[in-house]
FIVOKOL-155250 format. One record per residue (C-alpha): x, y, z; chain; residue in three letters. Coordinates in Angstrom, 2 decimals. Layout:
x->X, y->Y, z->Z, chain->A, res->ALA
...
***
This chain:
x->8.17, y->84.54, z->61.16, chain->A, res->UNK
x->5.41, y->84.58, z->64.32, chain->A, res->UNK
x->3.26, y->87.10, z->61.56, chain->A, res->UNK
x->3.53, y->84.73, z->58.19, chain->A, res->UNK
x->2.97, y->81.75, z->61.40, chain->A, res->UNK
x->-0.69, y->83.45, z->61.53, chain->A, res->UNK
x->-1.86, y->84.62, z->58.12, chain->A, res->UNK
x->-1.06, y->81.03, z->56.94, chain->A, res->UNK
x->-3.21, y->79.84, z->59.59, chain->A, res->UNK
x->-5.49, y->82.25, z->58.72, chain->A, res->UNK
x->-5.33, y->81.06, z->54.97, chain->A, res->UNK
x->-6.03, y->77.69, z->56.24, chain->A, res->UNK
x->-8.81, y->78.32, z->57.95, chain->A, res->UNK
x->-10.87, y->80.64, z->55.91, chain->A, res->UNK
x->-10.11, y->77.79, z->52.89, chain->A, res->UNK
x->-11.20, y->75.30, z->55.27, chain->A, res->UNK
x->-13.89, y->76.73, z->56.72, chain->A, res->UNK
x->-15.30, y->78.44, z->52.69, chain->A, res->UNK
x->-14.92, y->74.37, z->51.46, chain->A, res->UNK
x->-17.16, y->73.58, z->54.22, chain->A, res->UNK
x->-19.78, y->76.25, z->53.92, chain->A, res->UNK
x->-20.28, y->75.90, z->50.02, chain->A, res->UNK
x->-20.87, y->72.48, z->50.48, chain->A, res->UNK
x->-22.95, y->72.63, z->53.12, chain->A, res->UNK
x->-25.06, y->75.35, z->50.67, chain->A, res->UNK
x->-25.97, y->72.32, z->48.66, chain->A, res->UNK
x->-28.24, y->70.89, z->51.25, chain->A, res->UNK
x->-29.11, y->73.36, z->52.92, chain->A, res->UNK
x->-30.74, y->77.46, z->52.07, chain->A, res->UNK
x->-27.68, y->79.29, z->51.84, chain->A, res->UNK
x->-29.07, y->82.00, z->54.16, chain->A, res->UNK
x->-29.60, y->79.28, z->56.95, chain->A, res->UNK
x->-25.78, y->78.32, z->56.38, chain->A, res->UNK
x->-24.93, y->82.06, z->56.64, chain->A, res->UNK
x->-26.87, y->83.05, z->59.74, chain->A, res->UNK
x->-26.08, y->79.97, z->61.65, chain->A, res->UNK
x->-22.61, y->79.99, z->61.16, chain->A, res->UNK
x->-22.06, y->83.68, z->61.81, chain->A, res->UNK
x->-24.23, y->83.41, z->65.05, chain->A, res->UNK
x->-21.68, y->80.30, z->66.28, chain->A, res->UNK
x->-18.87, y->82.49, z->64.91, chain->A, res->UNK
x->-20.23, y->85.72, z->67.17, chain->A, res->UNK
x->-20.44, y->84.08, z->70.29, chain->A, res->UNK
x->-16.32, y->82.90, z->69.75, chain->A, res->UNK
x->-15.57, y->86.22, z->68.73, chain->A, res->UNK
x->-17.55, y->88.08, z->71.68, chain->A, res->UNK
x->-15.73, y->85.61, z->73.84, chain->A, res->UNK
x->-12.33, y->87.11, z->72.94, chain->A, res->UNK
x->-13.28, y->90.37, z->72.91, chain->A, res->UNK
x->-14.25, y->90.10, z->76.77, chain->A, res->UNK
x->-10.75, y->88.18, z->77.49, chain->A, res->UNK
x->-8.53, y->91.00, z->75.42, chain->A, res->UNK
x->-10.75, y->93.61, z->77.88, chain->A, res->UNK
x->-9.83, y->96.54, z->75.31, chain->A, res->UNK
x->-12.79, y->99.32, z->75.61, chain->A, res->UNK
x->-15.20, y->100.13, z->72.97, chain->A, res->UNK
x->-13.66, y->102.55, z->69.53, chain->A, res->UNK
x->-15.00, y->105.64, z->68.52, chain->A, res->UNK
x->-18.49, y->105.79, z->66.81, chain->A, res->UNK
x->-16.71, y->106.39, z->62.92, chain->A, res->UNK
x->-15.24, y->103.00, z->63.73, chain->A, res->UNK
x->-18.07, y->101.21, z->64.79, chain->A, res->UNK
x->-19.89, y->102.26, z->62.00, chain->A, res->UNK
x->-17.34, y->101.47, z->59.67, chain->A, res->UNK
x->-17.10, y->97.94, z->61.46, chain->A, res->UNK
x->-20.95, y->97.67, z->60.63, chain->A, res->UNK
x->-20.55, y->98.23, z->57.45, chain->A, res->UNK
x->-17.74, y->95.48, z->57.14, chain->A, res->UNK
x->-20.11, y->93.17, z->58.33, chain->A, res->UNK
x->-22.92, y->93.73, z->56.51, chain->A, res->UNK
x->-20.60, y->93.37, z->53.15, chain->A, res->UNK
x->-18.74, y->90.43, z->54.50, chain->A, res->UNK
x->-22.28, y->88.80, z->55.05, chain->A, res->UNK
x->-22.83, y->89.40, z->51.71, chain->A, res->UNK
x->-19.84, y->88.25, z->50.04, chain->A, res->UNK
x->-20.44, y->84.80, z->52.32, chain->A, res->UNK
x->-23.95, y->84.25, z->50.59, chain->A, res->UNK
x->-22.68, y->84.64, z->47.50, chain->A, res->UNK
x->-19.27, y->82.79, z->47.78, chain->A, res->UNK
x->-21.68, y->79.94, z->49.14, chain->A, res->UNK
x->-24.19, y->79.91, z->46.57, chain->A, res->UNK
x->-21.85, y->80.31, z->44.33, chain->A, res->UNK
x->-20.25, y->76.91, z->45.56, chain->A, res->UNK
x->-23.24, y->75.52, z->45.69, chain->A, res->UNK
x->-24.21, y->75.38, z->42.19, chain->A, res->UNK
x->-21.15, y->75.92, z->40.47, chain->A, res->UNK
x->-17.66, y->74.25, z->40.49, chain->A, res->UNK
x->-15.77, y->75.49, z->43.58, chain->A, res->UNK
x->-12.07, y->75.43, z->41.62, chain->A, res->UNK
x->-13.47, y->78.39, z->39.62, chain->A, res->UNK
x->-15.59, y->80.23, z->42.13, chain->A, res->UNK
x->-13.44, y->80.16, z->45.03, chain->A, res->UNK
x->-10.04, y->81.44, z->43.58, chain->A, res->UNK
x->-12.25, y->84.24, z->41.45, chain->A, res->UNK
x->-13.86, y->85.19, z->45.02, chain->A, res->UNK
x->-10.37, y->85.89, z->45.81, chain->A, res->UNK
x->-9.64, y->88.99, z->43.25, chain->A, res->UNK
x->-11.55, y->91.38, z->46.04, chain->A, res->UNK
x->-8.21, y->93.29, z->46.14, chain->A, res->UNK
x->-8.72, y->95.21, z->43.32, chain->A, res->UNK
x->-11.60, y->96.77, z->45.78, chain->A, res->UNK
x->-9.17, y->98.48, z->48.58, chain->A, res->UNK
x->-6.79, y->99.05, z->45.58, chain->A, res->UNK
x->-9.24, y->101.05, z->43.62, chain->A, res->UNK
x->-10.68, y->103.22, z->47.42, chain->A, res->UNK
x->-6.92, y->103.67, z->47.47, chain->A, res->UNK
x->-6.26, y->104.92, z->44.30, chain->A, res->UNK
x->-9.60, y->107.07, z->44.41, chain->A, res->UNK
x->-8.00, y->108.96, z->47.80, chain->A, res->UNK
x->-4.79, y->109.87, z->45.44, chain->A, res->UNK
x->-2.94, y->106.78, z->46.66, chain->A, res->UNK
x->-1.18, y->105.45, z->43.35, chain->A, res->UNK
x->-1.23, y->101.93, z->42.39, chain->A, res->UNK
x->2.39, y->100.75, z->42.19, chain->A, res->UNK
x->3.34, y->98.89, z->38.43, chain->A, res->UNK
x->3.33, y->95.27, z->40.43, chain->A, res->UNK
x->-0.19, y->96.32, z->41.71, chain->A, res->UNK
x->-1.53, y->97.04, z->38.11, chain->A, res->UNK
x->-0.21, y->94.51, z->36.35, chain->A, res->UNK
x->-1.84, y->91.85, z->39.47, chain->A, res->UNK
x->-5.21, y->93.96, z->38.13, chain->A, res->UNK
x->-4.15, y->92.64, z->34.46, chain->A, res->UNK
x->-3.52, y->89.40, z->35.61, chain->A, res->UNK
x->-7.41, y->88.62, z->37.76, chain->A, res->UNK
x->-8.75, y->89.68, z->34.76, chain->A, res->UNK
x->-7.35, y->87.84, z->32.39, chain->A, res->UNK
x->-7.80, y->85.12, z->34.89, chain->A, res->UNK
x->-11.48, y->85.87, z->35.35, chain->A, res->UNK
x->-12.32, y->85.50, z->31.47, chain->A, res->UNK
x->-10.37, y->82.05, z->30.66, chain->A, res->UNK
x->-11.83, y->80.42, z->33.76, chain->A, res->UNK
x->-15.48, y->81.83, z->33.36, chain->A, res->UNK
x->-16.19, y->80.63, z->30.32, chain->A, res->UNK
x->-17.20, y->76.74, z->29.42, chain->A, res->UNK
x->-18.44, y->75.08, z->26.67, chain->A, res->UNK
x->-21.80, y->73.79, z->26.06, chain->A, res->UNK
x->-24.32, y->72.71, z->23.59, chain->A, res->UNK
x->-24.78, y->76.22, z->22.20, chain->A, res->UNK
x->-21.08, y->77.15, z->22.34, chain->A, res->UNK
x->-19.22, y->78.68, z->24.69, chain->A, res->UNK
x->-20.92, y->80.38, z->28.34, chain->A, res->UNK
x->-20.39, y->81.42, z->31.05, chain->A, res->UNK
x->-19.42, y->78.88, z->33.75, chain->A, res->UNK
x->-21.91, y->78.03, z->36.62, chain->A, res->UNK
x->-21.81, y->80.56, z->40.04, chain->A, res->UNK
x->-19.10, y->82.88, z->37.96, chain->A, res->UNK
x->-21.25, y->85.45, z->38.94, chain->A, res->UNK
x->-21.54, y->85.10, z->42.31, chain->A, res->UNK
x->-18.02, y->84.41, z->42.95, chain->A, res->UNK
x->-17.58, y->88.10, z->41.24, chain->A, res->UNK
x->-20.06, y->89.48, z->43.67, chain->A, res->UNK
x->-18.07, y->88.14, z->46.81, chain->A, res->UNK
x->-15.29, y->89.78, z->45.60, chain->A, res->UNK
x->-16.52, y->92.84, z->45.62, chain->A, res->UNK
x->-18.37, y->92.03, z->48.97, chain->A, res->UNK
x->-15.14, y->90.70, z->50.73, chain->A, res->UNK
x->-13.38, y->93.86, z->49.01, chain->A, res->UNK
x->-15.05, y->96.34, z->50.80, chain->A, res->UNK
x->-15.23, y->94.58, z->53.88, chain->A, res->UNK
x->-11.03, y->94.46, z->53.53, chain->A, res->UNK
x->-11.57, y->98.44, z->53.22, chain->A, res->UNK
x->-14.22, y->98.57, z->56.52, chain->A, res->UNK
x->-12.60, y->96.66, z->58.72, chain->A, res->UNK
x->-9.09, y->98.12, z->58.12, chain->A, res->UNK
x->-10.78, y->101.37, z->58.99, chain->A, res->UNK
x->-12.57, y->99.64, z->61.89, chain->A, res->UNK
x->-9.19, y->98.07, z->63.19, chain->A, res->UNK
x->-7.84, y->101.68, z->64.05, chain->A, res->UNK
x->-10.03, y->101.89, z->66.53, chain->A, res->UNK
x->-9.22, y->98.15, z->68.19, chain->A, res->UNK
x->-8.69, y->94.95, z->66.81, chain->A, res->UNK
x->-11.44, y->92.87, z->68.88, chain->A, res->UNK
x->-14.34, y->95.35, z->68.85, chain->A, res->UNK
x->-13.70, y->95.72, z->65.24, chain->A, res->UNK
x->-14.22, y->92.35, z->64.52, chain->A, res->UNK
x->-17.19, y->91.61, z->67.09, chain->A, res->UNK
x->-18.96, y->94.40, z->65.81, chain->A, res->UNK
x->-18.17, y->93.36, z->62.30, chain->A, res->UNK
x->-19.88, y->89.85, z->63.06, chain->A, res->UNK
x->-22.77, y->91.29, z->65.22, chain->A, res->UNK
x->-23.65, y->93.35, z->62.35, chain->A, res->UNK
x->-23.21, y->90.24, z->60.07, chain->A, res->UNK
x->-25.34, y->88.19, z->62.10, chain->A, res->UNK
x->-27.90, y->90.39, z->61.89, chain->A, res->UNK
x->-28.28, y->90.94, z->58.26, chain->A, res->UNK
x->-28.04, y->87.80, z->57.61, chain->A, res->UNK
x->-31.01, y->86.54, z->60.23, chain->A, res->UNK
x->-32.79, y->90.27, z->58.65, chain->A, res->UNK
x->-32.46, y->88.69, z->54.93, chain->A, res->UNK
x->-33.58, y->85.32, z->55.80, chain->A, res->UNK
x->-36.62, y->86.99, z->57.41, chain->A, res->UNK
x->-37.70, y->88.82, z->54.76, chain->A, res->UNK
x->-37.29, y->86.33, z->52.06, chain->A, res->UNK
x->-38.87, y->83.62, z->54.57, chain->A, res->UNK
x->-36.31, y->81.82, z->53.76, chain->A, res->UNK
x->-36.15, y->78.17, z->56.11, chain->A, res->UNK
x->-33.52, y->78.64, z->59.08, chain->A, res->UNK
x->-34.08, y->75.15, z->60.09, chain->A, res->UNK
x->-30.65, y->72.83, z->59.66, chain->A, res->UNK
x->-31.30, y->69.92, z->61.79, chain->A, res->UNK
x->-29.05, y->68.70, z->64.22, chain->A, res->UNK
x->-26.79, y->66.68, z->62.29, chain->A, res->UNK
x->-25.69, y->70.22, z->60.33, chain->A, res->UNK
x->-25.32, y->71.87, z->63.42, chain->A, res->UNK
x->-21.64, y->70.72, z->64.58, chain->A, res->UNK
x->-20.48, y->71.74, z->60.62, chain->A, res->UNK
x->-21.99, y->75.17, z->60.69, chain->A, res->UNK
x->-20.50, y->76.07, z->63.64, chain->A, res->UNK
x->-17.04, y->74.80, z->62.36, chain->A, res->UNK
x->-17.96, y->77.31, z->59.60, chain->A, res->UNK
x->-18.56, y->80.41, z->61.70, chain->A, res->UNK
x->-15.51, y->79.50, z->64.35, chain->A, res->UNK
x->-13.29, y->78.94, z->61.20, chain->A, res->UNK
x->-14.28, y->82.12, z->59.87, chain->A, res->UNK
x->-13.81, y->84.52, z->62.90, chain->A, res->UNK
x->-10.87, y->82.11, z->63.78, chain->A, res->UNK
x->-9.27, y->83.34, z->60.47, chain->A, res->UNK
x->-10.45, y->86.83, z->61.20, chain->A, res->UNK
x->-8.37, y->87.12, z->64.57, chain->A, res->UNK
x->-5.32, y->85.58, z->63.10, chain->A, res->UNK
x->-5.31, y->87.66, z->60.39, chain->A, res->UNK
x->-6.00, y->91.11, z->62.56, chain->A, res->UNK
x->-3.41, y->89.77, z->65.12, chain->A, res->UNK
x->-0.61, y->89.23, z->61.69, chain->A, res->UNK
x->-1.12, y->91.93, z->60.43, chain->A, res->UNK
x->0.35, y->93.64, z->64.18, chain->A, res->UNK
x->3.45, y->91.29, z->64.05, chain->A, res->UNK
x->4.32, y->92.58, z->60.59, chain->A, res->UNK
x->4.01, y->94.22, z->57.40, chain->A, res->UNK
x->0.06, y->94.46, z->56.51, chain->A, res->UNK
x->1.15, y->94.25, z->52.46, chain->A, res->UNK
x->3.14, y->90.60, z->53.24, chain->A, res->UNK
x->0.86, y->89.05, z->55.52, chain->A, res->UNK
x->-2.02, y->90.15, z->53.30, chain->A, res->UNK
x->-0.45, y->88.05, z->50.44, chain->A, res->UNK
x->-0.19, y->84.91, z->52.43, chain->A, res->UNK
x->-3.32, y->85.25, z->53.61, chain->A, res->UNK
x->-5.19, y->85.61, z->50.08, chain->A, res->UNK
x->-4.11, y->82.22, z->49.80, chain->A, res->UNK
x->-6.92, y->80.62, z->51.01, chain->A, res->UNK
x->-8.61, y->79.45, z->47.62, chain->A, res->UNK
x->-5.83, y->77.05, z->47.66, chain->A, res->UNK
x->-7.07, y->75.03, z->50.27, chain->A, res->UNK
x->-11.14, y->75.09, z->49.17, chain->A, res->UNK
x->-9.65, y->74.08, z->45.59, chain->A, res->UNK
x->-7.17, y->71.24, z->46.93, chain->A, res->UNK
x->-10.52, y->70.06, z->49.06, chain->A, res->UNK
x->-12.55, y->70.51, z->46.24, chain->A, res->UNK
x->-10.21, y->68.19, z->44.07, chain->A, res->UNK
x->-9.66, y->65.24, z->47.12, chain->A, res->UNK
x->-13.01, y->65.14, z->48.54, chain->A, res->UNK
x->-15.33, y->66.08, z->45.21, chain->A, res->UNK
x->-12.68, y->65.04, z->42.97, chain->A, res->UNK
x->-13.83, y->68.26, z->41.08, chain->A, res->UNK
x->-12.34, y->68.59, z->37.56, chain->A, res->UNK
x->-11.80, y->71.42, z->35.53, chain->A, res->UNK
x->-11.04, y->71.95, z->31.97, chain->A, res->UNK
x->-7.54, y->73.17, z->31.10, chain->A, res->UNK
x->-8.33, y->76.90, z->30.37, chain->A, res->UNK
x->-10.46, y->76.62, z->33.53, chain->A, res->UNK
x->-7.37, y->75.92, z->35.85, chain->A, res->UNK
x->-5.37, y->78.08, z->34.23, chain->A, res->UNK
x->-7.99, y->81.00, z->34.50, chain->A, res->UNK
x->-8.52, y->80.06, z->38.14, chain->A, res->UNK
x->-4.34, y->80.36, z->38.72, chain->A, res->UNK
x->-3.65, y->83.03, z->36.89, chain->A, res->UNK
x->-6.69, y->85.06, z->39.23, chain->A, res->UNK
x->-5.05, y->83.92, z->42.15, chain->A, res->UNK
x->-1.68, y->85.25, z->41.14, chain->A, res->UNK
x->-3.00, y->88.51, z->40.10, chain->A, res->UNK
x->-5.46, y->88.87, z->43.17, chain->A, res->UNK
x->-1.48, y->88.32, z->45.06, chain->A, res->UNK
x->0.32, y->90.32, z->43.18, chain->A, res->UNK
x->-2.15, y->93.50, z->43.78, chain->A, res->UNK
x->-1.94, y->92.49, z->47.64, chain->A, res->UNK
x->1.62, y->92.55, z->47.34, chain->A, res->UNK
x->2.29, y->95.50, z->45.38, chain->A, res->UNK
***
């Protein structure tokens, strides 16, 4: 009970903290949302790591947990954008099909998808087609940030398959190194782009709810999935669109069309059922 306690926390707070940082992408550059609130999210994170006093992993892992974090960096830019100028009940639950990532490395290192695990693949994309597509003057297109959301799935996917390689080696260093590297690509891209980094103080306090929520998630999630099987807490925890979309609906009183919520669902179900497989 103590794991499914802490991947539905972790659900919670990765929902809370993605409803957060999409909206705060609409006022500000999404790359100054991104570095900010991984930089507030690093210093929690380096924090634990010097209370849980575990030593530093082998080299593989720490470059595997770089890797994580540049692709989890990623996926947040585009989840964000994505929320930014499209409808968050569509992008958020289609972020959440990154499964289909691990499940494909899996399969690709002679690791069989089960029949539960390939019909879930059926399932997000069947899910990804009804709720991409919306109709317009010219017809039907596809729906606004669809994209992106598809491009932090694959982000988030292989940062699933990093920083379970990365965890091996020790839970906190994983994740700190995960989040320096993070930090660092995204301060790198905003660089090069010359993109603003200024948020002003009033966005401050909200972007580093954002990164704390994030790494918050992070550690509850790494600490369930020690407390009990990875494949069950991993399905509670991919729950987290739920709580951007129910956010989404209260606070933006978002609406979607019919084949849009049932697109969005059905995604959701499938992106479980491959967790859970």
């Amino acid at each position: 009970m103590l794991a499914i306690g802490l991947a539905l926390s972790a659900a919670v707070a990765w929902g809370v903290g993605d409803f957060f940082g999409g909206l705060t992408a609409r006022r500000l550059n999404v790359l100054a949302v991104v570095a900010l609130s991984q930089l507030a999210g690093l210093a929690g994170i380096a924090a634990w790591t010097a209370a849980a006093g575990e030593g530093p992993p082998s080299g593989r892992s720490l470059l595997a947990a770089a890797g994580a974090g540049v692709a989890g960096a990623a996926g947040l830019a585009a989840l964000y954008r994505g929320m930014a100028i499209g409808a968050i009940g569509i992008v958020a639950p289609l972020s959440a099909v990154s499964p289909v990532i691990p499940l494909a490395v899996d399969a690709a290192r002679g690791d069989r998808p089960g029949g539960l695990q390939l019909a879930g693949v059926a399932l997000a994309l069947a899910g990804v087609v009804l709720a991409s597509r919306e109709a317009g003057s010219a017809g039907r297109r596809s729906a606004a940030g669809v994209g992106l959301a598809l491009l932090a799935a694959l982000s988030f996917g292989l940062y699933y398959v990093g920083i379970g390689e990365a965890s091996q080696g020790g839970v906190a260093w994983a994740v700190l190194v995960a989040r320096l590297a993070s930090t660092t690509f995204a301060f790198g891209a905003a660089a090069a782009t010359g993109a603003a980094l200024g948020a002003g103080r009033r966005f401050l306090p909200v972007l580093a709810f954002v990164g704390l929520a994030d790494v918050g998630a992070n550690i509850l999630f790494a600490e369930a999935t020690t407390r009990g099987f990875v494949g069950v807490v991993s399905v509670v925890a991919s729950l987290y669109p739920v709580i951007t979309v129910a956010l989404a609906a209260v606070v933006l009183r978002e609406r979607l069309t019919v084949s849009q919520r049932g697109g969005a669902a059905i995604a959701l179900a499938g992106a479980t059922l491959i967790s859970g497989g």
